[in-house]
TORPAVEX-360708 format. One record per residue (C-alpha): residue number from 0; x, y, z. Coordinates in steps of 0.001 Angstrom, whole numbers, plus 500000, padded with zeros to 6 digits. Example, Ala and Ser with C-alpha at 12.3 -4.5 7.8 and 13.67 -1.06 7.14 Angstrom:
<fiti 0,<512300,495500,507800>> <fiti 1,<513670,498940,507140>> 
***
This chain:
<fiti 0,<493925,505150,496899>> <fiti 1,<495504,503552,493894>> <fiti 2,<498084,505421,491582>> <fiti 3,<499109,501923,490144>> <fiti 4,<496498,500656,487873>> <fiti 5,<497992,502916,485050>> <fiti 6,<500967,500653,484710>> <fiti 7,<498941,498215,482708>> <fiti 8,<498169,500885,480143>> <fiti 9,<501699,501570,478772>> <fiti 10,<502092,501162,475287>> <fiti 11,<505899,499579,475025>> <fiti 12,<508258,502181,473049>> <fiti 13,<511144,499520,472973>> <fiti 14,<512363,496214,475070>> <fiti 15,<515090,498682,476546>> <fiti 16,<513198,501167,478399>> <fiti 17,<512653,501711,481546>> <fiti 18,<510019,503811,483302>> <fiti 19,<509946,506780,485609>> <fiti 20,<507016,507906,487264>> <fiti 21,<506306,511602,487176>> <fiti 22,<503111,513607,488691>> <fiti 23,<501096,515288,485661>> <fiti 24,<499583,518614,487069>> <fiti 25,<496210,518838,487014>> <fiti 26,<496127,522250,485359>> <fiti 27,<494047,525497,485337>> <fiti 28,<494552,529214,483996>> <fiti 29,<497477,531245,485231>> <fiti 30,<495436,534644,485049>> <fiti 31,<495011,536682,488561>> <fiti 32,<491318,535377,488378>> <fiti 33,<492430,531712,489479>> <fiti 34,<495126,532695,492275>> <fiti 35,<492313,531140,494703>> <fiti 36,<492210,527745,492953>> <fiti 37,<491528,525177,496100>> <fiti 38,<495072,523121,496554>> <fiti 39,<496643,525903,494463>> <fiti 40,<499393,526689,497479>> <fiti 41,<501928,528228,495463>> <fiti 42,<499201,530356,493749>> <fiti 43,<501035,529477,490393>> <fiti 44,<497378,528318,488842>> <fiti 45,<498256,524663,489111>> <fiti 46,<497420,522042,491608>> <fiti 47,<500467,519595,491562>> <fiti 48,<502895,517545,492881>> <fiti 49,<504927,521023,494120>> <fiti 50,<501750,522099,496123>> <fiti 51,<502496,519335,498005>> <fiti 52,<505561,519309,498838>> <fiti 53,<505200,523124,499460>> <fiti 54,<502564,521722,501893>> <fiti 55,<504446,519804,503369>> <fiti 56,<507813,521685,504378>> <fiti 57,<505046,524560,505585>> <fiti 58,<503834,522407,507905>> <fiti 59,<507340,521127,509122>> <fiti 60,<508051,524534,509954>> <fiti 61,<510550,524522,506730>> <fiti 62,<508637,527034,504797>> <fiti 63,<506431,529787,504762>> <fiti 64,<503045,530804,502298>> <fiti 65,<501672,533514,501019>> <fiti 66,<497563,534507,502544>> <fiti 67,<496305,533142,499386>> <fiti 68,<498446,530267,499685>> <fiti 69,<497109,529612,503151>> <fiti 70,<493361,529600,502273>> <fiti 71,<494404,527518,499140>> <fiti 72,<495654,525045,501408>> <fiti 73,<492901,524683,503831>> <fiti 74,<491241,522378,501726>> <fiti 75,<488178,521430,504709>> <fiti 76,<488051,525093,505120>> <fiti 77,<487935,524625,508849>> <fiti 78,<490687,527578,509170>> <fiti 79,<493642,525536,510134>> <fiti 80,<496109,523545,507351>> <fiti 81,<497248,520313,508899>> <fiti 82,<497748,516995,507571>> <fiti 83,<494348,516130,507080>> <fiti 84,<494385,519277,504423>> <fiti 85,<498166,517663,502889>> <fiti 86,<495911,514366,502524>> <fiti 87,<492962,515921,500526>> <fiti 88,<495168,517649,498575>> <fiti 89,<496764,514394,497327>> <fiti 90,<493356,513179,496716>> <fiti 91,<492659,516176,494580>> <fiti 92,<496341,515419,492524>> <fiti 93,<495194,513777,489305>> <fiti 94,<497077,509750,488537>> <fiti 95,<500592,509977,487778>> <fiti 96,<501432,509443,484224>> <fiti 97,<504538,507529,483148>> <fiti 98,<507267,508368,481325>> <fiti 99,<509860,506064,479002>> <fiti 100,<513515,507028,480451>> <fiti 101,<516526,505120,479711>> <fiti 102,<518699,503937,481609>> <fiti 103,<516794,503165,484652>> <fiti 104,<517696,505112,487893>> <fiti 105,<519470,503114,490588>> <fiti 106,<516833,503896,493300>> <fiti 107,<519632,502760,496210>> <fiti 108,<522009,505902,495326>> <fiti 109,<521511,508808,497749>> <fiti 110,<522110,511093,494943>> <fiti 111,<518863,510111,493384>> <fiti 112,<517141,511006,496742>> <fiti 113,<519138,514472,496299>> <fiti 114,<516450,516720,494707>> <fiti 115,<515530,520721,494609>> <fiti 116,<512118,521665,495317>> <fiti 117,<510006,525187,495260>> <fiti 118,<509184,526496,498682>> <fiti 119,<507711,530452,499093>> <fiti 120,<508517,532471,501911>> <fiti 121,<506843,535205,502893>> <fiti 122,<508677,538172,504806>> <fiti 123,<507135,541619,505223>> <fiti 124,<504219,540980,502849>> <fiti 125,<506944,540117,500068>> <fiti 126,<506405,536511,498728>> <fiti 127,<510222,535686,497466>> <fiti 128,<510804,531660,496321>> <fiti 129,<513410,530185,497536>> <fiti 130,<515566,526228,496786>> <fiti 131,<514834,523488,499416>> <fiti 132,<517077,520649,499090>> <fiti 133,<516474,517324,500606>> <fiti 134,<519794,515311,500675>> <fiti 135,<519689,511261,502437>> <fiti 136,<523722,511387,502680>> <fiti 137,<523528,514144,504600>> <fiti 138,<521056,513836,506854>> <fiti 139,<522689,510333,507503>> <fiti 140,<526392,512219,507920>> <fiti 141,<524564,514758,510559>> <fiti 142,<523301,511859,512560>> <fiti 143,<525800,509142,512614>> <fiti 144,<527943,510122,515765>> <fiti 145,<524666,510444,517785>> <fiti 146,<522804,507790,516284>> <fiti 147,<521929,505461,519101>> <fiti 148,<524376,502329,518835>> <fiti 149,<522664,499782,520829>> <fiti 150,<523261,495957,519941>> <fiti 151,<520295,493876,519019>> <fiti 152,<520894,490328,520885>> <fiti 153,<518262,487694,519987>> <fiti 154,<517455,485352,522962>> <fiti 155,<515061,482021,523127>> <fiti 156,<511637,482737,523782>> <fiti 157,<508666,480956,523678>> <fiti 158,<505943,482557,521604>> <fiti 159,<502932,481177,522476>> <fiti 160,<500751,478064,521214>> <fiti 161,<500230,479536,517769>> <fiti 162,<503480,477957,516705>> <fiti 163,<502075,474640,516786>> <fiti 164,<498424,475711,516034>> <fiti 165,<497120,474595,512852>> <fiti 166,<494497,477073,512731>> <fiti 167,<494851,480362,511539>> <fiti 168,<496358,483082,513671>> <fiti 169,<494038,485945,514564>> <fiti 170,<494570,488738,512347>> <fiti 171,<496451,491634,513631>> <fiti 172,<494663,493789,512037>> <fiti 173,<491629,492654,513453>> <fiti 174,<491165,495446,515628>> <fiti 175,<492478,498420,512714>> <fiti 176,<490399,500797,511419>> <fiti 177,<489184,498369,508052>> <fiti 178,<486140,497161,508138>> <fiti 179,<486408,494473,505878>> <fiti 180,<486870,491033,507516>> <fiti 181,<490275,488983,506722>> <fiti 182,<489050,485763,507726>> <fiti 183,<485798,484026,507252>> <fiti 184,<482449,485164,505155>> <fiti 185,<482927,488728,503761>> <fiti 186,<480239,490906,502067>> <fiti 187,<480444,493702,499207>> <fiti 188,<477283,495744,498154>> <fiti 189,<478393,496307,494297>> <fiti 190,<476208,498889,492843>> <fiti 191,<477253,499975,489088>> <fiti 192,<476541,503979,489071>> <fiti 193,<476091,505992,485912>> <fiti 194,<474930,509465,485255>> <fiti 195,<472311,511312,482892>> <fiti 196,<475152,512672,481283>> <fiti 197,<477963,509977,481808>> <fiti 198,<477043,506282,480770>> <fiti 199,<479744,503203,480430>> <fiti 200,<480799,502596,477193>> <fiti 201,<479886,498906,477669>> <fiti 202,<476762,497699,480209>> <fiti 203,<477612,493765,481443>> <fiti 204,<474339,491930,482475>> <fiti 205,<474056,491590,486013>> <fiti 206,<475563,487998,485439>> <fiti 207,<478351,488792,484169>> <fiti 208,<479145,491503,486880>> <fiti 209,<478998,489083,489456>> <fiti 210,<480783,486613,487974>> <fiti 211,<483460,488751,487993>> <fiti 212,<483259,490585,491031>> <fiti 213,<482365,486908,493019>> <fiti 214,<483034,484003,490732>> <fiti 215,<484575,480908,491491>> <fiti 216,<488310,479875,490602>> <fiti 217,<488852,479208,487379>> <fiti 218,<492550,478297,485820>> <fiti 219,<491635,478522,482122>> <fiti 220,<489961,481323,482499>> <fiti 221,<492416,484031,480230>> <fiti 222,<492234,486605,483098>> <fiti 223,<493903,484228,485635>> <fiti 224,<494492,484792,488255>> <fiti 225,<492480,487992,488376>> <fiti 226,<489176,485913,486866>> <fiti 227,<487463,487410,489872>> <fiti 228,<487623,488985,493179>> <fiti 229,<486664,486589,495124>> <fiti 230,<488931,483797,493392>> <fiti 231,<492200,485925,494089>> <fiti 232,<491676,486174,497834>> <fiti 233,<491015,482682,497987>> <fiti 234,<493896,482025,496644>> <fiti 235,<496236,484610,498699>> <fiti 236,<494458,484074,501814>> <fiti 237,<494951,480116,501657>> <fiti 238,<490994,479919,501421>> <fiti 239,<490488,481481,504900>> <fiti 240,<488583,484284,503471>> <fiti 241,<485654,484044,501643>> <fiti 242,<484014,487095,499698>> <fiti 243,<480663,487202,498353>> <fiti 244,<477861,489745,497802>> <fiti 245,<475573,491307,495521>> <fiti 246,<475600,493589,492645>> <fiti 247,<473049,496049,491392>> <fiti 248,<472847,499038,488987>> <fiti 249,<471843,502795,489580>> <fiti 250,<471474,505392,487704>> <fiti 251,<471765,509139,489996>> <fiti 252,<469124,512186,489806>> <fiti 253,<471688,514847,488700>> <fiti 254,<474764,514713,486075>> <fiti 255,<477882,513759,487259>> <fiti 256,<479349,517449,487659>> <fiti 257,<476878,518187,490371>> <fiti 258,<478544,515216,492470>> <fiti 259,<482057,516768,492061>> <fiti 260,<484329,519207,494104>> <fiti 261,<484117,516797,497125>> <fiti 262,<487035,514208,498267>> <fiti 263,<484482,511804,499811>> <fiti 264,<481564,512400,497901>> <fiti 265,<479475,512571,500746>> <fiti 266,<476161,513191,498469>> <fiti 267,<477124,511117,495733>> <fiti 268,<477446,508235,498002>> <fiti 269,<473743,509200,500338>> <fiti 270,<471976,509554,497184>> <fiti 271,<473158,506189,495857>> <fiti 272,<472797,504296,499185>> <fiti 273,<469288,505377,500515>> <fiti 274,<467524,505360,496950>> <fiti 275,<468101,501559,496948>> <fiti 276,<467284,501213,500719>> <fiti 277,<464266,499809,499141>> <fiti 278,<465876,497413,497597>> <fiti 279,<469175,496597,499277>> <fiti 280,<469066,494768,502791>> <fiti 281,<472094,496257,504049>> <fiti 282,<472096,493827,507293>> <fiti 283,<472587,491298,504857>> <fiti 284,<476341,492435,503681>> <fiti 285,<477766,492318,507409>> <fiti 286,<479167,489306,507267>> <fiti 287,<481156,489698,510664>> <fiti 288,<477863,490571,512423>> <fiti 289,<479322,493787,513635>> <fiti 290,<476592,496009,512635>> <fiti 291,<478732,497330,510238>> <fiti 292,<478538,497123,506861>> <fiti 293,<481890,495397,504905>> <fiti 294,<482147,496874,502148>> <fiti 295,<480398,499255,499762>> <fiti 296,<481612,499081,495838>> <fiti 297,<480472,501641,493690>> <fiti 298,<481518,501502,490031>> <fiti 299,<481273,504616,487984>> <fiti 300,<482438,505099,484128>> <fiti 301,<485791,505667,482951>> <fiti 302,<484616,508260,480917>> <fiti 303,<483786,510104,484658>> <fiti 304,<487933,510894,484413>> <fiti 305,<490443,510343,486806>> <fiti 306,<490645,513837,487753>> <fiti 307,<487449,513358,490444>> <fiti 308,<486636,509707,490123>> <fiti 309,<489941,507660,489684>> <fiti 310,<489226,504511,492705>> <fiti 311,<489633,505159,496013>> <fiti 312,<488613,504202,499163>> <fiti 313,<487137,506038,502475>> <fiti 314,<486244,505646,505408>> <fiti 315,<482738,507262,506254>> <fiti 316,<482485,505593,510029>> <fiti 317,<483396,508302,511724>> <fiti 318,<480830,511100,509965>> <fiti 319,<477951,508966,508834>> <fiti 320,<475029,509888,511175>> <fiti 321,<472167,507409,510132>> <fiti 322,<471556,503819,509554>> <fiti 323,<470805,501412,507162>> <fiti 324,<468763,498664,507947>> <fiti 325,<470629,498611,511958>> <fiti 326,<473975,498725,510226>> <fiti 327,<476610,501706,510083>> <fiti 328,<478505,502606,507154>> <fiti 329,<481931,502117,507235>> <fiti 330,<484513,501805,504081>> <fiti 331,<483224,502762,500494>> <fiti 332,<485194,502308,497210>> <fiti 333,<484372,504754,494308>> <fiti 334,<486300,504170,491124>> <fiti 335,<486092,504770,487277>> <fiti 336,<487714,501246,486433>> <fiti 337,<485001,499744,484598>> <fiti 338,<483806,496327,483086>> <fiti 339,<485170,496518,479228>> <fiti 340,<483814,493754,478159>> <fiti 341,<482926,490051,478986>> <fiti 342,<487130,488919,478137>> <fiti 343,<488728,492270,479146>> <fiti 344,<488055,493372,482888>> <fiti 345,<491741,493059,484843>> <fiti 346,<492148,496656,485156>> <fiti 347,<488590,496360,486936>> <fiti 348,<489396,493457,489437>> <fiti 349,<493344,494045,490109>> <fiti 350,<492051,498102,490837>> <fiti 351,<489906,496958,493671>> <fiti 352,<491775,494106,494816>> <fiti 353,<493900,496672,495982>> <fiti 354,<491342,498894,497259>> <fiti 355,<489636,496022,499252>> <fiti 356,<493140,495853,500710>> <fiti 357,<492549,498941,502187>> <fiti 358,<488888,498135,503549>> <fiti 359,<490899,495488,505683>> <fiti 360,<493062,497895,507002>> <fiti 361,<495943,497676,505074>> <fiti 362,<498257,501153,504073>> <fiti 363,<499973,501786,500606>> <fiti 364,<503044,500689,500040>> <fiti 365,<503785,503004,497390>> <fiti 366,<505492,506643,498326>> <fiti 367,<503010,509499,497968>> <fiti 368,<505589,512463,497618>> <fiti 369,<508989,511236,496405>> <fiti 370,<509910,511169,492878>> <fiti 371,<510392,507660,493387>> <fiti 372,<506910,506391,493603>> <fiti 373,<507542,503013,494426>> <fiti 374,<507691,501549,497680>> <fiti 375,<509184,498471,496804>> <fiti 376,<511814,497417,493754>> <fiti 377,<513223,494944,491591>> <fiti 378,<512383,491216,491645>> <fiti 379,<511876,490968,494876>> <fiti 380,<509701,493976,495328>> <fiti 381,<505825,492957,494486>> <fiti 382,<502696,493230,496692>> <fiti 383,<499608,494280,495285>> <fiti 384,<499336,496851,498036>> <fiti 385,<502486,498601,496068>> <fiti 386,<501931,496404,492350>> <fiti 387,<498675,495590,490698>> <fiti 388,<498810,492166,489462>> <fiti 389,<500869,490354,492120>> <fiti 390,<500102,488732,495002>> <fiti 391,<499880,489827,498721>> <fiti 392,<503396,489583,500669>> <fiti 393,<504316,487606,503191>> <fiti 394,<503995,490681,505530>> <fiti 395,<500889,491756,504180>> <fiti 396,<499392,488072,504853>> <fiti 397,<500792,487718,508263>> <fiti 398,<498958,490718,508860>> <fiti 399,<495450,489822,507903>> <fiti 400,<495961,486410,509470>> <fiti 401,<496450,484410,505991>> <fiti 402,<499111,482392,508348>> <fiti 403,<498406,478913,510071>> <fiti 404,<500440,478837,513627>> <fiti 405,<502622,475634,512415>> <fiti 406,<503030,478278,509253>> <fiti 407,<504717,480955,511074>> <fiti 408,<508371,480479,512144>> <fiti 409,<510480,482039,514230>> <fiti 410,<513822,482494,515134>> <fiti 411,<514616,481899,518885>> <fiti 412,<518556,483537,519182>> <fiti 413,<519999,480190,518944>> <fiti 414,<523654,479967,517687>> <fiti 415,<522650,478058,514647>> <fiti 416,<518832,477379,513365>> <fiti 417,<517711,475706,509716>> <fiti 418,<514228,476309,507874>> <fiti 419,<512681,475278,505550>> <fiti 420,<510412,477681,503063>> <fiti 421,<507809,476809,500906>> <fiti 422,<506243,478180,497867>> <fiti 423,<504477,481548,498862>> <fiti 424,<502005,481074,496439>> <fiti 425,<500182,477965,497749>> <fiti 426,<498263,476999,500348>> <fiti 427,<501265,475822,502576>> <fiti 428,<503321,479003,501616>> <fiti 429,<504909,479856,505032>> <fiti 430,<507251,482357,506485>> <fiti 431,<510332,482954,509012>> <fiti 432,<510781,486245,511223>> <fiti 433,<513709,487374,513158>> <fiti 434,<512124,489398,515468>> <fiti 435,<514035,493164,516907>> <fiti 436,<514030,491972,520224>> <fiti 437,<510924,490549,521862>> <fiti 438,<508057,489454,519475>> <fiti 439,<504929,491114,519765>> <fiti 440,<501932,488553,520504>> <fiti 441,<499976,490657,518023>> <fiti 442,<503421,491550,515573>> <fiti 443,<503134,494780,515565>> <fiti 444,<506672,495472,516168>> <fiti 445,<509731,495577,514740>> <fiti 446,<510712,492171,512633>> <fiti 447,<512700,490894,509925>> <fiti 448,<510085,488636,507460>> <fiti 449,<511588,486172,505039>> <fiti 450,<509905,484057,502057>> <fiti 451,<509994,481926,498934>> <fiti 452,<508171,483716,496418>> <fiti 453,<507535,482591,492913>> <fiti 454,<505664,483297,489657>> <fiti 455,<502722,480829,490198>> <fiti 456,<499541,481481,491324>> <fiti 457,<498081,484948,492076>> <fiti 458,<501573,486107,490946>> <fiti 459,<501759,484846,487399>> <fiti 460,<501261,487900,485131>> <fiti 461,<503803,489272,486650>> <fiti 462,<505957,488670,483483>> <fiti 463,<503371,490141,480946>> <fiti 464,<502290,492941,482918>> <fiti 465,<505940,494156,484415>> <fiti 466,<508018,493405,481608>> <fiti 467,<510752,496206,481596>> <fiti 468,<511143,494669,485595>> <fiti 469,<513262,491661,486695>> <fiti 470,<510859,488866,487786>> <fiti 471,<511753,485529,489136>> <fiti 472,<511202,483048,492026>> <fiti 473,<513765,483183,495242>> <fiti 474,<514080,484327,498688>> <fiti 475,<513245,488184,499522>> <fiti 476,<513507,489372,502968>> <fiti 477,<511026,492566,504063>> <fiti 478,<511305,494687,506710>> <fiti 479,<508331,495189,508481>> <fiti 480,<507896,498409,511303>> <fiti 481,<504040,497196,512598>> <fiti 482,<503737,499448,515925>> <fiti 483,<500286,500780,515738>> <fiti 484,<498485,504392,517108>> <fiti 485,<495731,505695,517877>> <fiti 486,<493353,507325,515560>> <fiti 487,<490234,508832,516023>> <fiti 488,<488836,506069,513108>> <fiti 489,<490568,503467,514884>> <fiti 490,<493834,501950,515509>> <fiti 491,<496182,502151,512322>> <fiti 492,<500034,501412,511400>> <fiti 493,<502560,504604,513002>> <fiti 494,<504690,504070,510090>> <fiti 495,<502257,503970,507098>> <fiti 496,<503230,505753,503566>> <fiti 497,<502244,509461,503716>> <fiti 498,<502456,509595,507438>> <fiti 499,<504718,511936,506909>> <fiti 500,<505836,513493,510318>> <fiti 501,<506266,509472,512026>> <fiti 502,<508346,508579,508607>> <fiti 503,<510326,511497,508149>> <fiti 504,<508852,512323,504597>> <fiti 505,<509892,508597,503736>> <fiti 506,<513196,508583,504736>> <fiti 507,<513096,507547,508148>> <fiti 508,<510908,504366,509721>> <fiti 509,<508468,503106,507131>> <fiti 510,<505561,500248,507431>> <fiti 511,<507611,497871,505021>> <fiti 512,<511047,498054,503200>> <fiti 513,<512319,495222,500959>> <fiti 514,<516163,494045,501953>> <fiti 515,<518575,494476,499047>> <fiti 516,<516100,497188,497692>> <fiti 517,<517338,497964,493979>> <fiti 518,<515839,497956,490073>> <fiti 519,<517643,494793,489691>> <fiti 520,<517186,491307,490597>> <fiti 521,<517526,490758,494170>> <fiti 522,<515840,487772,495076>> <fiti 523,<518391,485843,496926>> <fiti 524,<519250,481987,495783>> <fiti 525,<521295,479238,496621>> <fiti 526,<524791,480342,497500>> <fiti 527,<523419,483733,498693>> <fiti 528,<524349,484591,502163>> <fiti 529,<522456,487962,503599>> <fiti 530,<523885,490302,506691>> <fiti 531,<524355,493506,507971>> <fiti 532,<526219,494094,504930>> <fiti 533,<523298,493385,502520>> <fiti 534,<521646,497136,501548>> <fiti 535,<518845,497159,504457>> <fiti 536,<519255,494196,506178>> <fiti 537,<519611,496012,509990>> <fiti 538,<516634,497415,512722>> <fiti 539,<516183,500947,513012>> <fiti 540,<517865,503413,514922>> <fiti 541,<516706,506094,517398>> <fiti 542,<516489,508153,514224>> <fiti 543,<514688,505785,511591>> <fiti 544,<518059,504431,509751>> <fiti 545,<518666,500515,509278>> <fiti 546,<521801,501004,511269>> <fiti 547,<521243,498017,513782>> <fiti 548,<523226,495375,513175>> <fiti 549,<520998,491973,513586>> <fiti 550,<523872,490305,514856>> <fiti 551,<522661,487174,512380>> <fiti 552,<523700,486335,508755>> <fiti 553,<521256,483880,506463>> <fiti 554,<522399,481315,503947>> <fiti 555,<520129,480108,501366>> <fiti 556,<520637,476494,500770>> <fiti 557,<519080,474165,498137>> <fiti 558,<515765,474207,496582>> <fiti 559,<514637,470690,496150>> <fiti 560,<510809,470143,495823>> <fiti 561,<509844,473203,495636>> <fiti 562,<511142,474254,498971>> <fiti 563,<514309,476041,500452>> <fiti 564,<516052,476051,503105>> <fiti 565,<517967,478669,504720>> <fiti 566,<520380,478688,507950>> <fiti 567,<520229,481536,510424>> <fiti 568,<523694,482196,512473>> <fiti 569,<524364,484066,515114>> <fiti 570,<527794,486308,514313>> <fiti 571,<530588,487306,515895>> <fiti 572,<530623,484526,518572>> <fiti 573,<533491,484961,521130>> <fiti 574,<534953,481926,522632>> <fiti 575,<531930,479941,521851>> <fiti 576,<530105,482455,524005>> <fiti 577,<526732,483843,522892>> <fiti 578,<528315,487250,523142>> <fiti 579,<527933,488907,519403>> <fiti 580,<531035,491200,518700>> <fiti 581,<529547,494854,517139>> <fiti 582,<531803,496907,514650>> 
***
């Protein structure tokens, strides 16, 4: 799914501002006629932002609801609430909308984490509402003295022939749940869908459509780098991946409200694919010869509102019974970001960048129910999995295998070690981990990622797009969690956003964190030296808090030819012993 896209649309108040983001309700009467309103938990006659957190203390065993509140919530209607209910109610939450605040909040204060909530109770048929407070400083305080205290001590290991390999690594997300490959030829059925009743405002010839969907790189274009699809993953993926497909248009049998009241759109989507069977050769859009198809695309109008039709994408391989020409269905993308016209289309191609992100396996890296909505900050803090318009991360690319061997480096535990970092944004961009402990073959585990990142290439917009944000080139270290579970779609990442019971509603373990995490500028430059000290810059404890102490501090040195270089140390050394000395 894909909140994001709506930062694009602001219309700038004054250079000064700032911006929150807040959830807009997605509102209906308040009468006793609509106490039954589907995601309506708190029966207030509003589906919002509260319904979810109301979900989700209920299901933590925090809070109780009402009977109403209960069938409300069971949004499958399968007679049990769980978190597959908490995740089509977010689905059902209409786009955030943003609001001009000044001055910005500083996102790294616990007391902006401190906030009151709405849960009901129920006791002897009585429904009585009562405060829930979530507070970070205290949970911290209540777990300090127990929190487990073990050192982390780095020691020489050999990781395998990928570290002189100039291929590219195999993707560890390979194996996930996408369906989308990372490397190699991948394939997108496009179909642009309208309704009897719902037409785009402006209908691009089939040429134009896939020029923009699959066109080649173009610099001059004026949407650069988002002149196409296809041309930004070329560019992020250092040309290993290479996207191409087909588009075709579609107009459905019923008007668009007939299609509605469903999160996956199961008949919206059967109706689409098996009236062009007789055109389409689905076989033809598997382009890992896996029997399953990549990718589906399906474009609907803007005018088809956000409310049912804002872009998303699904995964339909577990409950799609039937074939299509010998291949299974996998991810589909529905969205109402359309074509505008022939010169103005980014909101179209950054929406489903990010959404093809997804087919590959990928989580969000925004937060689904915090007030703070971002995952990552500041001017360090861009990934297109968390930002439209900027560029995958180094962590994002190691995942999906957008890394040569020689690329990838690692630190070994030695006292001293010196790197050198190039420009993220080309072709020889590489990256440096410090691994917690011993390195998975596949990384998913624990790590410490660090990278030069800089304003060129799929990241230069960044300025025009994110202008009340710092922006810049530097060093930014990431924090990546990668251990994977089981799923019944497929192997995905424990510590994903809005897996809310492995994450601790966000504040515990979390897929990726950004080191020095604040509004501000903090990319880290010559002179800068980062440690345990630095806000973030530790492993996880037994109970999900950066509280491990590396036992290493970073200096970044020079940048001369476009390239750093930065100096891991081991600290604390004891008589010129390897021994590191813990506080």
């Amino acid at each position: 799914m894909n909140i994001r896209r709506l930062m694009s649309k602001l219309i700038p108040c004054t250079l000064s501002t700032a911006l929150l983001m807040i959830a807009a309700p997605f509102t209906g009467s308040a009468d006793s006629t609509q106490i039954n309103l589907k995601g309506d938990i708190n029966t207030d006659g509003e589906v919002n932002t509260v319904d979810l957190s109301v979900t989700s203390l209920y299901l933590a065993g925090k809070a109780g609801i009402s009977r109403q509140g209960f069938l409300n919530a069971d949004m499958d209607e399968d007679g049990h609430v769980d978190s597959l209910d908490l995740i089509l109610l977010r689905k059902t939450i209409i786009h955030p909308r943003l609001q001009y605040s000044s001055p910005p909040p500083d996102v790294t204060s616990s007391a902006y984490y401190a906030t009151t909530t709405t849960a009901t109770t129920t006791c002897c048929a009585a429904t009585y509402v009562s405060p829930v407070t979530f507070d970070i400083e205290a949970y911290k305080q209540t777990h300090r003295a127990t929190a487990s205290a073990k050192p982390y001590r780095p020691s020489a290991q050999t990781y395998g022939p990928f570290l002189t390999d100039e291929d590219f690594i195999t993707p560890p997300i390979k194996d996930m749940e996408g369906s989308l490959p990372t490397q190699g030829e991948a394939k997108i059925v496009m179909i642009y869908v309208d309704f009897p009743n719902c037409h785009y405002q402006w209908a691009p010839l089939s040429d134009t459509m896939y020029n923009i969907t699959f066109g080649e790189e173009d610099p001059t274009n004026p949407n650069y780098p988002n002149e196409s699809i296809r041309a930004f993953y070329q560019r992020s993926s250092k040309h290993s991946l290479d996207i191409s497909g087909q588009v075709y248009r579609y107009t459905t049998e019923h008007d668009k409200e007939y299609y509605e009241n469903d999160t996956h759109k199961r008949l919206f989507v059967n109706e689409v694919l098996d009236a062009m069977d007789d055109i389409i050769d689905y076989s033809q859009f598997d382009g890992n010869k896996d029997n399953v198809i990549d990718t589906v695309l399906i474009s609907v109008p803007a005018s088809a509102g956000d409310a049912e039709w804002w872009p998303c994408a699904s995964n339909y391989y577990y409950d799609f019974d039937h074939l299509l020409d010998g291949t299974y269905l996998s991810y589909v993308i529905i969205g109402n970001d359309e074509i505008k016209s022939a010169s103005d289309y980014e909101d179209f191609t950054t929406s489903y960048i990010h959404e093809l992100g997804h087919c590959m396996g990928l989580p969000d890296y925004y937060l689904y129910d915090n007030r703070d909505s971002e995952g990552l900050h500041g001017s360090a803090g861009f990934d297109t999995m968390d930002e439209l318009f900027s560029d995958f991360s180094c962590a994002s690319k190691l995942m999906l295998g957008w890394y040569t061997g020689e690329q990838i480096q690692v630190y070994d535990g030695s006292d001293e070690q010196t790197f050198t970092l190039t420009n993220g944004q080309s072709d020889t961009g590489n990256c440096l981990i410090i691994p917690c402990g011993e390195l998975d073959d596949n990384y998913r585990s624990e790590f410490l990622i660090v990278e030069y990142t800089t304003l060129g290439g799929n990241n230069s917009k960044l300025r025009e797009h994110y202008w009340w944000r710092n922006t810049g080139s530097g060093v930014r270290v990431l924090h990546v969690e990668a251990t994977d579970e089981y799923t019944p779609s497929g192997s995905n990442f424990l510590y994903r956003s809005g897996n809310d019971s492995a994450t601790n509603f966000d504040l515990g373990k979390r897929f990726i964190r950004i080191v020095n995490d604040s509004n501000y500028d903090n990319l880290f430059r010559t002179g800068n030296t980062i440690d345990h000290s630095s806000y973030g810059f530790g492993f996880y404890d037994d109970f999900g808090l950066e509280k491990i102490d590396p036992g290493v501090e970073i200096s970044v040195g020079d940048l001369t030819d476009d390239t750093y270089t930065v100096t891991i140390s081991k600290k604390g050394l004891i008589n010129g012993t390897n021994d590191i000395q813990y506080n």
